[in-house]
Each structure stands twice: as structure tokens, then as C-alpha cells.
N, CA, C and O of each residue as an XYZ file, in Angstrom:
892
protein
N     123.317    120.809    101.318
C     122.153    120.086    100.789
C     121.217    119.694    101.928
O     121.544    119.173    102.994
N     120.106    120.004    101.555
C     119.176    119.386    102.810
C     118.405    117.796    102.846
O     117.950    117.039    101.988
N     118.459    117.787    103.419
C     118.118    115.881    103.426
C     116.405    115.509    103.315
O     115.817    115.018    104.278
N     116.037    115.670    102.628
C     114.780    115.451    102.525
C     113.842    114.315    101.882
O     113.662    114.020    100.700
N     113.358    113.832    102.950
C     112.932    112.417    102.329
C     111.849    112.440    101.800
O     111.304    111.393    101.451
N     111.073    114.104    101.549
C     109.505    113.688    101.214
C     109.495    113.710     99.145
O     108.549    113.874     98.374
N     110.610    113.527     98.939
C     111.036    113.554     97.208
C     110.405    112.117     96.778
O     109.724    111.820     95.797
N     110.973    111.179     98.083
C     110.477    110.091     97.584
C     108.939    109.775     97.595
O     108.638    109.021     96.669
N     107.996    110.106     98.305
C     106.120    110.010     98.159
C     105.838    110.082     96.854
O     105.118    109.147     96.505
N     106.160    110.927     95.875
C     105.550    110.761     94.595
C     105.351    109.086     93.824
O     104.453    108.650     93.104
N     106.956    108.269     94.492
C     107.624    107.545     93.603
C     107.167    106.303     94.801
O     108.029    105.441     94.628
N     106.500    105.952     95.597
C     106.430    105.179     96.558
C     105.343    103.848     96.261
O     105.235    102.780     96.863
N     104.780    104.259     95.363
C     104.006    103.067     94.388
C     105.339    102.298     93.705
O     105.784    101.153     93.795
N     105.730    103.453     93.012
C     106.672    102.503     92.114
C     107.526    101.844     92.962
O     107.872    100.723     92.588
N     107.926    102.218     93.934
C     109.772    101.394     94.787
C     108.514    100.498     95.455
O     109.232     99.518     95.656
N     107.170    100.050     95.969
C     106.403     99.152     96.062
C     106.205     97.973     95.553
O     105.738     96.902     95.941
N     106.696     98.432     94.524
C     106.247     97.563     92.991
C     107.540     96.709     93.118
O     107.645     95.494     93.282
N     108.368     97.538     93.015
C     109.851     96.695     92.534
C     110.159     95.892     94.265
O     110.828     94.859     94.285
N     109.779     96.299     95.194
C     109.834     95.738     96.989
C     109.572     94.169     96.578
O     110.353     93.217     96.600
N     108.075     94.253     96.163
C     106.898     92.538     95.778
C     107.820     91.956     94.678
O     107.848     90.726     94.706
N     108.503     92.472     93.816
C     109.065     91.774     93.029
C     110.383     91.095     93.334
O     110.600     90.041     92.736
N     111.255     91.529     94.143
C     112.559     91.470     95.025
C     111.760     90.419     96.061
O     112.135     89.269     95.835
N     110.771     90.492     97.126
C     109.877     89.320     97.685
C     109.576     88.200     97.306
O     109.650     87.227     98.056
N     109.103     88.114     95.827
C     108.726     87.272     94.788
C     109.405     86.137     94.326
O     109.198     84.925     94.380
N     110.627     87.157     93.667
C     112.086     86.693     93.525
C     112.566     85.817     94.223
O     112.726     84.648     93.873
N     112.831     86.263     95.223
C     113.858     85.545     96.505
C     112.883     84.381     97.121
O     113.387     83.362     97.594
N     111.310     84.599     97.090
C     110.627     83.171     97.814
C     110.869     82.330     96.460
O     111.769     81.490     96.431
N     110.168     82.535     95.501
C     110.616     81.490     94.399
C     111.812     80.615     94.389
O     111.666     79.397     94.279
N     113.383     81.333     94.534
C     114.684     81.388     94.604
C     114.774     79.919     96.029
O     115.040     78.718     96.070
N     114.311     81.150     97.094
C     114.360     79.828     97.981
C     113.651     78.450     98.111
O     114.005     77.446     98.729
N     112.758     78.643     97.497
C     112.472     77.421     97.216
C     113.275     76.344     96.471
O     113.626     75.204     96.775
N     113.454     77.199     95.273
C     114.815     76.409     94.130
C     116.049     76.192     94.701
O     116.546     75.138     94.304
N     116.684     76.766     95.438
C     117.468     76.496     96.156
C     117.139     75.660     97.173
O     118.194     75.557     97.799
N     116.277     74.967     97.747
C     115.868     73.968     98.889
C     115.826     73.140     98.273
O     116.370     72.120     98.695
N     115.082     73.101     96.777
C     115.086     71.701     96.193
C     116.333     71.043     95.276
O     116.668     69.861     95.208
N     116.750     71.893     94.781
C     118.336     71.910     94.408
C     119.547     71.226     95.630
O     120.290     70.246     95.665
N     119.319     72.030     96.261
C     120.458     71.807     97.264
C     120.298     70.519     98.332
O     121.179     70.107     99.087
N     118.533     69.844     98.147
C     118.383     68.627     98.968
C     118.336     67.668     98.079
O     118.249     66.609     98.700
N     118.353     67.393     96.408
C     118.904     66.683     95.391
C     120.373     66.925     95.710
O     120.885     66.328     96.657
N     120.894     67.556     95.154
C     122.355     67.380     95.440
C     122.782     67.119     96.901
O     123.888     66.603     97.066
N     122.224     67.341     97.697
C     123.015     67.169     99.081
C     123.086     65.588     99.240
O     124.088     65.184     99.831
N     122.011     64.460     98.726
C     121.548     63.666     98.329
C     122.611     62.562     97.429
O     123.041     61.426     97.626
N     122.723     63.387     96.570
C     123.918     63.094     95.859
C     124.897     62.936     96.371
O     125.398     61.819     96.241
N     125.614     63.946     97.172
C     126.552     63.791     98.010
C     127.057     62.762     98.888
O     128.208     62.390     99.116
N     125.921     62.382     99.336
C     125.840     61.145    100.451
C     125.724     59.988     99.773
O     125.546     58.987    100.467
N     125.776     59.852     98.593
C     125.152     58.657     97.739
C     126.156     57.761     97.581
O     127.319     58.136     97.435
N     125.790     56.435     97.597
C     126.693     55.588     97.274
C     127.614     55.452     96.587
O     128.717     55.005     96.904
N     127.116     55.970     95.174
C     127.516     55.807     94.017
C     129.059     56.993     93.736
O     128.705     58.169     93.804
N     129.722     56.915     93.613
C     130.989     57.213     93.724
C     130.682     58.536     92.294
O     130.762     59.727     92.593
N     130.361     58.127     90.880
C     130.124     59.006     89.688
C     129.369     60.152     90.304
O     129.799     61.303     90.227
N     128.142     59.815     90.970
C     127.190     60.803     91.529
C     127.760     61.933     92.270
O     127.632     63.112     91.939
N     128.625     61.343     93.663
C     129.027     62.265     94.494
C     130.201     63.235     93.728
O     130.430     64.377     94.126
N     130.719     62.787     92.886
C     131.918     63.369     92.136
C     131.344     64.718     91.561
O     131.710     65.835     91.927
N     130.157     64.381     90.370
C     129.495     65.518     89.789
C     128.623     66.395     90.672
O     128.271     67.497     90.251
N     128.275     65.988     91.812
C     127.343     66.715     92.735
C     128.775     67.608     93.249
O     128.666     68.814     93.028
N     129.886     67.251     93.799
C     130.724     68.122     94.432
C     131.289     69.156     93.287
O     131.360     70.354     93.563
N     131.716     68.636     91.907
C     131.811     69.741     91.117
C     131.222     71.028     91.061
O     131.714     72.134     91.283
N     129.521     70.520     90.559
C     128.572     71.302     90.871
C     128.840     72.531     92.074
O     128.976     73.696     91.699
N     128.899     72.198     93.453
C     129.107     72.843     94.452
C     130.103     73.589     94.160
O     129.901     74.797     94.285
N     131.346     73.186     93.731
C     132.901     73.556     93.703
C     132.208     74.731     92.719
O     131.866     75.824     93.168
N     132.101     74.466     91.755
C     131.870     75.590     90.533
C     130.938     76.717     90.932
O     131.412     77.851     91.005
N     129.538     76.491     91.220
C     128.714     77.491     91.367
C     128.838     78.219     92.759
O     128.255     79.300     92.838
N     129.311     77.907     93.526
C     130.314     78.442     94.721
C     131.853     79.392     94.721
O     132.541     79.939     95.583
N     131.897     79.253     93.547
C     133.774     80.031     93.114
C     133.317     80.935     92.294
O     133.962     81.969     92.117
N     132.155     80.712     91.665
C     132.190     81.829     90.393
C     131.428     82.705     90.909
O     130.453     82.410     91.601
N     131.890     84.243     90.547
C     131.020     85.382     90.865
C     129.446     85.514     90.062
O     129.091     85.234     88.917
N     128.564     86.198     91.508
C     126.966     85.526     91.087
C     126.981     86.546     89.864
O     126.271     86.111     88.957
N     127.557     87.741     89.566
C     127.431     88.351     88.323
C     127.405     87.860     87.142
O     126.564     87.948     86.247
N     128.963     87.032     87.247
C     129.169     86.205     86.111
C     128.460     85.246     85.845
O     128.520     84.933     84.656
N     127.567     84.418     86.679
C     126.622     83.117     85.890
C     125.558     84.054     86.037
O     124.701     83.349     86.569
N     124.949     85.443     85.878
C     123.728     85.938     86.231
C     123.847     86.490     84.331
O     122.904     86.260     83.574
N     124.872     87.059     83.941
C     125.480     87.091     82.505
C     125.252     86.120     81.418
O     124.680     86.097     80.329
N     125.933     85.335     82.164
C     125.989     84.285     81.478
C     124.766     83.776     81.019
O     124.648     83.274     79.901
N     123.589     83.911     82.058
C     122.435     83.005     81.597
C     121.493     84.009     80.892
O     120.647     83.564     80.117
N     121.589     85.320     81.114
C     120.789     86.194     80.352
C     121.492     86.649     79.100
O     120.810     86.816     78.088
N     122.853     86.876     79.070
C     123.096     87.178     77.929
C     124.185     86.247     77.170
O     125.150     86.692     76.550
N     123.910     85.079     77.305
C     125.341     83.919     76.916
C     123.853     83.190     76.471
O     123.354     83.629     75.435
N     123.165     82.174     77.146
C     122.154     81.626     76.646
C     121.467     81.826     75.237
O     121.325     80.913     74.423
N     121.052     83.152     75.044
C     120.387     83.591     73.946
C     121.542     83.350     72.519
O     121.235     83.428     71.329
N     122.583     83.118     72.963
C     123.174     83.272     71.632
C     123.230     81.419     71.055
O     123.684     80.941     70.016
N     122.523     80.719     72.314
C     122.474     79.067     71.596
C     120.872     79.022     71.403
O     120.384     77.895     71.485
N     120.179     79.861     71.211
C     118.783     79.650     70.898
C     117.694     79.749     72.098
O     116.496     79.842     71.831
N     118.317     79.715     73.843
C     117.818     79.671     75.095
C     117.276     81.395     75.216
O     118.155     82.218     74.961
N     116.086     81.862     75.536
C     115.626     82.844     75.657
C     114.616     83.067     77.033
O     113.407     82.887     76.887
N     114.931     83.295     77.803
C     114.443     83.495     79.110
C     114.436     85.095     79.620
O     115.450     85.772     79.447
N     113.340     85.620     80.205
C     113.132     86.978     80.648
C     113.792     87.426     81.739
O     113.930     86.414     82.427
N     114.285     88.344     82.313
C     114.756     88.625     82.958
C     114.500     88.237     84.419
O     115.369     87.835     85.192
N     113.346     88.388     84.672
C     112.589     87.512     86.050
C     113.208     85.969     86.298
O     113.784     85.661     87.341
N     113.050     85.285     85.461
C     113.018     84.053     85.161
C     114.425     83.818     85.046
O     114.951     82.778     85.441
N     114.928     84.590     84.612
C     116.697     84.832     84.519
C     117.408     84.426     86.234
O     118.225     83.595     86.630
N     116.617     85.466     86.874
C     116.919     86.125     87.974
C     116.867     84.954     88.957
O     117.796     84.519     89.637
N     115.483     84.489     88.895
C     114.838     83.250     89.816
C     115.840     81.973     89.774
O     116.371     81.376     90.710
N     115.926     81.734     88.237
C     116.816     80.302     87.804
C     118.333     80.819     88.689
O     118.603     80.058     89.619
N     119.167     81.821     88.526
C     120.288     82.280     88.524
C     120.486     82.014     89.878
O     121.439     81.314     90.223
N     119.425     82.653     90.983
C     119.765     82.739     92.607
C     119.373     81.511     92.835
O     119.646     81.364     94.027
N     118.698     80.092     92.292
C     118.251     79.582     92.424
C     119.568     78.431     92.526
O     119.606     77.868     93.621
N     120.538     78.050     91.640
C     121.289     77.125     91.097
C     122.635     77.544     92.150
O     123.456     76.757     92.621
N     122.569     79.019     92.344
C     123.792     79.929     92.937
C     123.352     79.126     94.692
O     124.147     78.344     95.213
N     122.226     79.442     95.262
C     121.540     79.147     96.361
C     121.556     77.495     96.655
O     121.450     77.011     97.782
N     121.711     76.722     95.406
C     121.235     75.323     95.871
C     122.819     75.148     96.500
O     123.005     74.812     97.669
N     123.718     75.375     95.721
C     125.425     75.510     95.985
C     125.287     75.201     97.352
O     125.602     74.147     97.905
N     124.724     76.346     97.914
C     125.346     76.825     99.075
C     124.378     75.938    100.557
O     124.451     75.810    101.779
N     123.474     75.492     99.317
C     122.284     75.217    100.764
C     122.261     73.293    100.368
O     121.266     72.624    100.644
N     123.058     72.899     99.950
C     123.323     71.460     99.931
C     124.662     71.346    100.829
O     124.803     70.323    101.500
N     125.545     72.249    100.865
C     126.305     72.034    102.003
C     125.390     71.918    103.239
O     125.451     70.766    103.670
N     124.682     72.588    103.860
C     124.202     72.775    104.865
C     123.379     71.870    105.146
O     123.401     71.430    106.295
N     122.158     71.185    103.918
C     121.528     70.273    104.351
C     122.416     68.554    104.332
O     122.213     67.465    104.870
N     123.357     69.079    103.467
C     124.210     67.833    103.729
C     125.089     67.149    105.187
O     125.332     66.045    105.674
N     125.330     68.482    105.445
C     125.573     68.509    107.005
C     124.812     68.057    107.995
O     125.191     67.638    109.089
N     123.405     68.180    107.465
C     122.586     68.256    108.652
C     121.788     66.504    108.095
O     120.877     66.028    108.772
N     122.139     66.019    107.255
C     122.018     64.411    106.963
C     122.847     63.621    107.789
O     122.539     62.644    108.473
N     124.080     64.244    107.617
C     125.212     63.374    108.176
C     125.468     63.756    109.696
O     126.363     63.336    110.429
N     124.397     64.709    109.997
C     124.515     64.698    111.873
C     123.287     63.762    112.294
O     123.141     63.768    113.516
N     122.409     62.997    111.647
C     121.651     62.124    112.334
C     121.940     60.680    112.409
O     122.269     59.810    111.603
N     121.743     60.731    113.429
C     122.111     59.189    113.816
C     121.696     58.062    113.587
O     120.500     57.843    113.778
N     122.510     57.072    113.137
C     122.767     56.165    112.600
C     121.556     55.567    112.815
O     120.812     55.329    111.865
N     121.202     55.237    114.173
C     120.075     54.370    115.008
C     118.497     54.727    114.646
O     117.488     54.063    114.883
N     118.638     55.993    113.997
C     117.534     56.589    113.637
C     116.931     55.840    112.380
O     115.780     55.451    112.183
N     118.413     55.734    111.347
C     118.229     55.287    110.027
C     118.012     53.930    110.043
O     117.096     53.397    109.417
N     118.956     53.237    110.853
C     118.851     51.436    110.857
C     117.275     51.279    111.597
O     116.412     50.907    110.803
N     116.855     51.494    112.874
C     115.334     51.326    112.833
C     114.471     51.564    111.822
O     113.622     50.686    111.667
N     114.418     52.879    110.773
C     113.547     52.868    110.060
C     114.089     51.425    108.615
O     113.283     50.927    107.829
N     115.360     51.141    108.666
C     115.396     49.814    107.713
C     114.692     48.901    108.446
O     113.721     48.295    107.993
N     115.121     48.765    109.549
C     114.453     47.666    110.919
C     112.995     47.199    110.171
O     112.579     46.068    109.921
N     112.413     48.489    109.926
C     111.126     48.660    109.927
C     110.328     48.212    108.924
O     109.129     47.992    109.095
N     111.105     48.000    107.501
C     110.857     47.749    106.707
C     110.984     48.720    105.452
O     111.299     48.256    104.355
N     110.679     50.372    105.674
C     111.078     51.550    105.194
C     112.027     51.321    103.716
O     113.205     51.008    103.889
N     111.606     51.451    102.514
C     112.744     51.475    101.302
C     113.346     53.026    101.511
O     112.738     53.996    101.964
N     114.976     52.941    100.955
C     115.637     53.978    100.951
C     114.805     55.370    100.397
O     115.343     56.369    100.874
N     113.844     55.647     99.675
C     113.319     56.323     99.218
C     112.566     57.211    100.266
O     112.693     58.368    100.665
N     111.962     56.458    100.460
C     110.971     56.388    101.744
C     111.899     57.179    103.436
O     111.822     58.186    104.139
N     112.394     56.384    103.382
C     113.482     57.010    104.764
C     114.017     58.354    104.401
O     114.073     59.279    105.211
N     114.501     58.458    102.867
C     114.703     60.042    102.874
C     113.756     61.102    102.868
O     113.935     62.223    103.344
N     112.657     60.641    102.254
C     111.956     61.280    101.942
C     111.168     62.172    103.623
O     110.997     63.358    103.907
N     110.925     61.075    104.254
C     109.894     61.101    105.269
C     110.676     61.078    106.812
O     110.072     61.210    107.877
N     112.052     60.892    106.683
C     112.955     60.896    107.901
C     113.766     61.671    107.724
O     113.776     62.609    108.522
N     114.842     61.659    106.593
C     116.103     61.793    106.846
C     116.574     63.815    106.139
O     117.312     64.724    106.518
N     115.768     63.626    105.195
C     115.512     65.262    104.733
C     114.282     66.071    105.828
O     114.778     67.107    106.273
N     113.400     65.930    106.144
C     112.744     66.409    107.480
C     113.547     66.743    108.374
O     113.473     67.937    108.665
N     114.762     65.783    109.279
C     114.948     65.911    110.265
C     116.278     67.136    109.807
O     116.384     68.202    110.414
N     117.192     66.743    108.672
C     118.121     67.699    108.315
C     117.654     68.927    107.678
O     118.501     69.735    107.296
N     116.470     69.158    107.524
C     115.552     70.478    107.042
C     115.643     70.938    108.956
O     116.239     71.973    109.250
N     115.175     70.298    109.786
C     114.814     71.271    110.898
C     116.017     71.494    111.685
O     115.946     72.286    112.625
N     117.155     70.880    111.418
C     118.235     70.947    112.336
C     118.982     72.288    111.469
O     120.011     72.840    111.859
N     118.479     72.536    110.645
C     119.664     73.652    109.576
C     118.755     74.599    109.231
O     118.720     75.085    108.101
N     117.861     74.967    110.294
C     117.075     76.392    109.795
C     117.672     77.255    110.170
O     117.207     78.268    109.646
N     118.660     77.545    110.946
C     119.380     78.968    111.057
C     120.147     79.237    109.767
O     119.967     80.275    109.130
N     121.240     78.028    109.287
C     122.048     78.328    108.023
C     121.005     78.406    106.780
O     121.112     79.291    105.932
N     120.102     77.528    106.738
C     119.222     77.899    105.966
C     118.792     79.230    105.656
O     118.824     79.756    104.544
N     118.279     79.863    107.014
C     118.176     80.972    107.188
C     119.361     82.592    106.540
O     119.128     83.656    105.966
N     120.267     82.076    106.935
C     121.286     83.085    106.521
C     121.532     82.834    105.016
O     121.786     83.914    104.483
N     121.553     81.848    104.161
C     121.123     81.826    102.903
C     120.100     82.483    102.137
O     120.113     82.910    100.983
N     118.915     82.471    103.318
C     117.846     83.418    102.193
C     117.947     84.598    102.472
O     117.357     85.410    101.759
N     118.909     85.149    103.859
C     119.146     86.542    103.906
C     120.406     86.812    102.507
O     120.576     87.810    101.807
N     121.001     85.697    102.506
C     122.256     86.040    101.321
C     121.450     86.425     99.688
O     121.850     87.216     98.834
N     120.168     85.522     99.666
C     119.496     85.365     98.616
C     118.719     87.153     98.350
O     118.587     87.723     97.267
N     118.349     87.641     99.646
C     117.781     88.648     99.750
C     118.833     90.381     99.274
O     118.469     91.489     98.881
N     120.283     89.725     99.611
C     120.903     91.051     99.423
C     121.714     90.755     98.057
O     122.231     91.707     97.472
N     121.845     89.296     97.484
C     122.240     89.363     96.416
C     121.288     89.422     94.944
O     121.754     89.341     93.807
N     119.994     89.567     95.271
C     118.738     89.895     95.058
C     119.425     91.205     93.695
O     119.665     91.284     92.490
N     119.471     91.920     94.820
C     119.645     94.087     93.910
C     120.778     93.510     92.705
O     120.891     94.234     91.715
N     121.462     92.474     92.743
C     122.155     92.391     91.457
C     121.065     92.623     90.083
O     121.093     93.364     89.100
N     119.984     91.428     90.662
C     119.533     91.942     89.096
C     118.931     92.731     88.597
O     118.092     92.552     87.714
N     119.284     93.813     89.114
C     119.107     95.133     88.341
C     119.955     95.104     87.280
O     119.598     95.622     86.222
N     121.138     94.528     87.394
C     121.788     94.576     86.210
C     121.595     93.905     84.891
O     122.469     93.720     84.044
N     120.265     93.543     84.824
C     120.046     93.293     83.860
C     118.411     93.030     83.967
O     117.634     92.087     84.122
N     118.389     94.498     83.781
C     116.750     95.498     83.675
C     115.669     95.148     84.398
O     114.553     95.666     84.338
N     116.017     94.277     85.067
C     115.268     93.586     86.114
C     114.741     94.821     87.343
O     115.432     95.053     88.335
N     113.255     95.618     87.034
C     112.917     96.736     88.393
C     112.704     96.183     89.690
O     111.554     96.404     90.070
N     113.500     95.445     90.634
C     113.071     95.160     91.398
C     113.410     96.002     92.343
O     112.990     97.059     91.873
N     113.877     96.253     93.340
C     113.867     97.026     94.500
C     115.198     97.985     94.016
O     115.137     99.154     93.633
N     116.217     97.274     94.127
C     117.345     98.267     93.798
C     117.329     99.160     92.395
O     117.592    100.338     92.152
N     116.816     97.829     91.443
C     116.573     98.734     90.132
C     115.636     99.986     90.190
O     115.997    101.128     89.906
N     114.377     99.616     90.597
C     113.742    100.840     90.910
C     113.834    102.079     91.813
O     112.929    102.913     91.778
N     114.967    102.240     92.674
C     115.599    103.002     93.538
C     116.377    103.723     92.403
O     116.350    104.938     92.203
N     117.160    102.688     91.601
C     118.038    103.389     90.525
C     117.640    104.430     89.629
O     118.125    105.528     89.356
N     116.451    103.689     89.174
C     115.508    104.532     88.109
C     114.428    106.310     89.208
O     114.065    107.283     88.547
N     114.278    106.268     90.153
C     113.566    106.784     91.077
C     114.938    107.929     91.785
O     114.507    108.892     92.419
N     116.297    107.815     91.679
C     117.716    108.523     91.828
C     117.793    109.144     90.586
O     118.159    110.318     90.653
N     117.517    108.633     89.267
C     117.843    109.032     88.248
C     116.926    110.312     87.648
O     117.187    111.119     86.757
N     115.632    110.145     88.592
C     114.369    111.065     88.319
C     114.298    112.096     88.829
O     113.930    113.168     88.351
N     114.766    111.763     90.191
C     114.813    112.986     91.391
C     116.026    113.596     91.347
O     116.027    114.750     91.775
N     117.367    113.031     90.839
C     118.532    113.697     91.211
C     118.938    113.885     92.987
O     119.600    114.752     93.557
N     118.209    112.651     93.520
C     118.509    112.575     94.649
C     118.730    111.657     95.221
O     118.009    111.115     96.059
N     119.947    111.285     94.790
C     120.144    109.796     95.137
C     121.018    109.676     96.740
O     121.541    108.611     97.066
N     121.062    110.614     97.419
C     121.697    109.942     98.723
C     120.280    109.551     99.303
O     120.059    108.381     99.616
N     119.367    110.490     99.440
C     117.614    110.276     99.603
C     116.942    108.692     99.539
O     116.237    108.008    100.281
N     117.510    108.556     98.373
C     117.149    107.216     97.671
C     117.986    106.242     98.372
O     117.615    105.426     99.216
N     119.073    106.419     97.948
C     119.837    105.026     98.427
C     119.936    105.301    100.165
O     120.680    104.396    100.542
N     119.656    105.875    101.018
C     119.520    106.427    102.713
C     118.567    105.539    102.254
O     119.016    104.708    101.464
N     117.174    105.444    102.553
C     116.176    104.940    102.269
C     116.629    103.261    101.766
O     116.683    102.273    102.497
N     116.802    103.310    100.884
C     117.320    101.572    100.551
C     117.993    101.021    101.503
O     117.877     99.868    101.920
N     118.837    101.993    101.921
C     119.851    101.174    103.340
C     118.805    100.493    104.596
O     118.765     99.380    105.120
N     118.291    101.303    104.712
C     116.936    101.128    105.541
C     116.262    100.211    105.418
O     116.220     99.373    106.319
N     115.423    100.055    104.118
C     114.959     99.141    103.621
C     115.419     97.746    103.565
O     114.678     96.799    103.827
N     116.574     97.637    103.241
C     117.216     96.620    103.005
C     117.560     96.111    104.707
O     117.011     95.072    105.076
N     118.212     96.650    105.425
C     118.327     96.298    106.626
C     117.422     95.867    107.555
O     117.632     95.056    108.457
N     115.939     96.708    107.178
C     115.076     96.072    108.483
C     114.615     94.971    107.345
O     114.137     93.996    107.925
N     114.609     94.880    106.535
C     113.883     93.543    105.805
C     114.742     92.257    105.832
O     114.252     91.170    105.524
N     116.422     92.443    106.321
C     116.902     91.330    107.301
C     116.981     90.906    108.567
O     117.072     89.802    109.104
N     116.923     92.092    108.958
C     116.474     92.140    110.236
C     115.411     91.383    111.141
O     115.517     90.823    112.232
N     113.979     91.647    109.974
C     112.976     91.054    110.258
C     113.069     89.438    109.991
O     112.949     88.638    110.919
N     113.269     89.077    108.782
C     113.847     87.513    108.497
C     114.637     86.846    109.718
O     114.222     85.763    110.130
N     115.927     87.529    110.411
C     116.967     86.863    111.162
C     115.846     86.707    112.313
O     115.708     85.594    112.819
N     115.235     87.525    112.641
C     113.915     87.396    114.025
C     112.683     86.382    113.453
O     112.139     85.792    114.386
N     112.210     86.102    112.320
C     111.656     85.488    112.073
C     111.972     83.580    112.032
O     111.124     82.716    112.260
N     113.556     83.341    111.643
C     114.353     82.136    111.951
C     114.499     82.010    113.127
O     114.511     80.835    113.494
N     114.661     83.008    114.160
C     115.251     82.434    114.942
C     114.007     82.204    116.114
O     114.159     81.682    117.218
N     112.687     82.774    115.514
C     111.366     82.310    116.641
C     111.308     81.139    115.889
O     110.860     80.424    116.786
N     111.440     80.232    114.731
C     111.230     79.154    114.205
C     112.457     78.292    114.092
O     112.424     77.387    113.259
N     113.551     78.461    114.837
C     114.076     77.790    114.859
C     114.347     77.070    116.436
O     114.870     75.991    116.717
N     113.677     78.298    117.449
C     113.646     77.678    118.976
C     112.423     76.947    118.549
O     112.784     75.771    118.584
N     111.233     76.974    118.182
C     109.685     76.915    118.026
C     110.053     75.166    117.379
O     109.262     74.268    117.667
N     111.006     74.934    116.722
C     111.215     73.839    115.909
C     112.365     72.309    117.220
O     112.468     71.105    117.454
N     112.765     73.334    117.505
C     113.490     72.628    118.722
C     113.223     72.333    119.819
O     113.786     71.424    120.429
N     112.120     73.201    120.372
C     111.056     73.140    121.169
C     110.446     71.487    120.807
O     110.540     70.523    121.566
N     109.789     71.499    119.381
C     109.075     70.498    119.424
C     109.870     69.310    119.497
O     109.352     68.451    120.212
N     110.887     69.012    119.020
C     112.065     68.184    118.500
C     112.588     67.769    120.633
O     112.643     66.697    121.237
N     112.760     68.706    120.933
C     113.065     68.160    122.192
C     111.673     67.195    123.484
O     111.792     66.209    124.211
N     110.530     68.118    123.201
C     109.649     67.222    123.651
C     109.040     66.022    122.541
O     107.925     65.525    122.699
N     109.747     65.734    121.664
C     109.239     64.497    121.278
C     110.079     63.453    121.538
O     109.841     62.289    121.215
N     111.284     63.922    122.248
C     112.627     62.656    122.507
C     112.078     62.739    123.882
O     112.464     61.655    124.319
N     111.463     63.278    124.808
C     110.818     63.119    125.939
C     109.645     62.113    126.660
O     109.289     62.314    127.821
């Protein structure tokens, strides 16, 4: 067989199409997952004993279960209690709840590495608890956890091609459908490997100029 990649040019609009949508996806996602996972991380730390209990469940559960199975569940389990959501929206909510899991550990971590002296001055100060999280204490654990952060939205990015499985054209789906046309699917999926790799590639180089760039500033302001 000869290896020929020019099968794919016809079809290069379309695997375009489904690229922005897989992009789309996953920024939406990370977002939901940042705000998810800094409510619950929140929770975690919280006084209140009921709170931290159901916030760690939360974690425990959407952390153990395979992302297939709650990606199922919400597209095709939902609809049968009257809940009807599109596949996009499926997709977004799904990596979104799966992502907060994983990214409230991390910002929770990165709450409970700041120091104490930081928090009692801003009470010092007058600052209500609201206020200190809002404007101190999630800021400073947002910039100390951009690498794990980081490797989350690369996780968000390759667990992304799942939802093809449920008709969702985004990058992998449309590779699928574009293999199925050409009958050339090592072509196709060679190409996806590619794809998929420098588009983490580029992300892990993109964290890690913003995560010296962030520490940079963080160190000349204790200066």
C-alpha cells in the first residue's frame, strides 16, 4: 500500500470544521471545569463538616467512573426523565463536571499551600471571608497550579475524541467519517496522531511560558 496523504485535501474543510469544534469544546469545558472545581475546592476547605463530605463524594464519584459512562449517561440516560440536551452541550456539560473532579483537587491544593499570614492580614484588614477568597485566596491558588491546571486541559483535549461517540463531528468524529469515505484510514488516523500531538505539544509550551511568566511576576512582587 502506498502512503499517501494527498486523499486527505479534498476532505480538509471538513476535518477543519470538526478541529474548531474539538477547540470550542474543550475552552468552554475548561472553563466549567475552573469554575466547578474552585466551588468545590471551596467546599472542601469549608468549615462546615456536611459541605466538605458532599464536595469529597462528588470528587470520589466523578473521578472513579469511566468518562464514557457519565458521557452515556447524560446523553442517553437523561432523555428518558424528560432532560434533552444536544450533543455539543452533552459533550461541554460531561468534560466539564468530569474536569471540575479533577481540577478542585489541584486548586484545593494550591489554597491550602498559602500561608496562613497571608490570610490573617487580609482579616487584619478588615476583608469579609468572601472577599479574601474571592480577591486573594483563589487568585493566588489559580497561579500557583497552572502547570496541573495545565495537564488537565491537555487531559480535557485528548478525552475530547470520546465524543464522537455520540455523533458529536468533532475532530476524531470527523476523521472517522473522512476513513469511512476514503477507505483510508491509516492516512487518516497517521494524520490525527499528528494532529493530536502537536496540538499538546503546543498547549504544554504554551503553560509552561505562562507559568515561568506568572512566577516571574509573583517573585518580584515579594521583592
Amino acid at each position: 500500500m502506498r502512503f499517501d496523504l494527498s486523499i486527505l485535501v479534498p476532505h480538509l474543510g471538513f476535518l477543519a470544521k470538526g478541529a474548531v469544534l474539538t477547540v470550542e469544546a474543550c475552552a468552554l469545558a475548561l472553563l466549567g471545569s475552573l469554575i466547578t472545581g474552585a466551588l468545590v475546592a471551596i467546599a472542601r476547605t469549608s468549615a462546615f463538616t456536611g459541605l466538605r463530605r458532599a464536595a469529597a463524594v462528588y470528587v470520589d464519584l466523578f473521578r472513579n467512573i469511566p468518562f464514557i459512562v457519565q458521557l452515556f449517561f447524560f446523553y442517553y440516560g437523561l432523555p428518558e426523565i424528560g432532560l434533552y440536551l444536544n450533543a455539543f452541550v452533552t459533550g461541554v456539560i460531561s468534560l466539564s463536571i468530569a474536569g471540575g473532579a479533577f481540577a478542585s483537587d489541584v486548586i484545593r491544593s494550591g489554597i491550602l499551600a498559602i500561608e496562613p499570614g497571608i490570610i490573617e492580614a487580609a482579616e487584619v484588614s478588615g476583608l469579609g471571608r468572601s472577599t479574601i477568597l474571592r480577591r486573594i485566596v483563589l487568585p493566588i491558588a489559580l497561579r500557583t497550579s497552572i502547570r496541573p491546571l495545565g495537564s488537565i486541559l491537555i487531559n480535557l483535549v485528548l478525552t475530547s475524541s470520546i465524543l464522537s461517540t455520540i455523533t458529536l463531528n468533532e475532530l476524531t468524529g470527523s476523521a472517522k467519517i473522512v476513513a469511512a469515505d476514503t477507505f483510508r484510514p491509516f492516512e487518516v488516523y497517521a494524520a490525527l496522531l499528528v494532529v493530536y500531538a502537536s496540538l499538546t505539544y503546543l498547549i504544554s509550551l504554551a503553560i509552561g511560558r505562562l507559568h515561568l511568566r506568572l512566577n516571574r511576576d509573583m517573585a518580584e512582587a515579594r521583592i
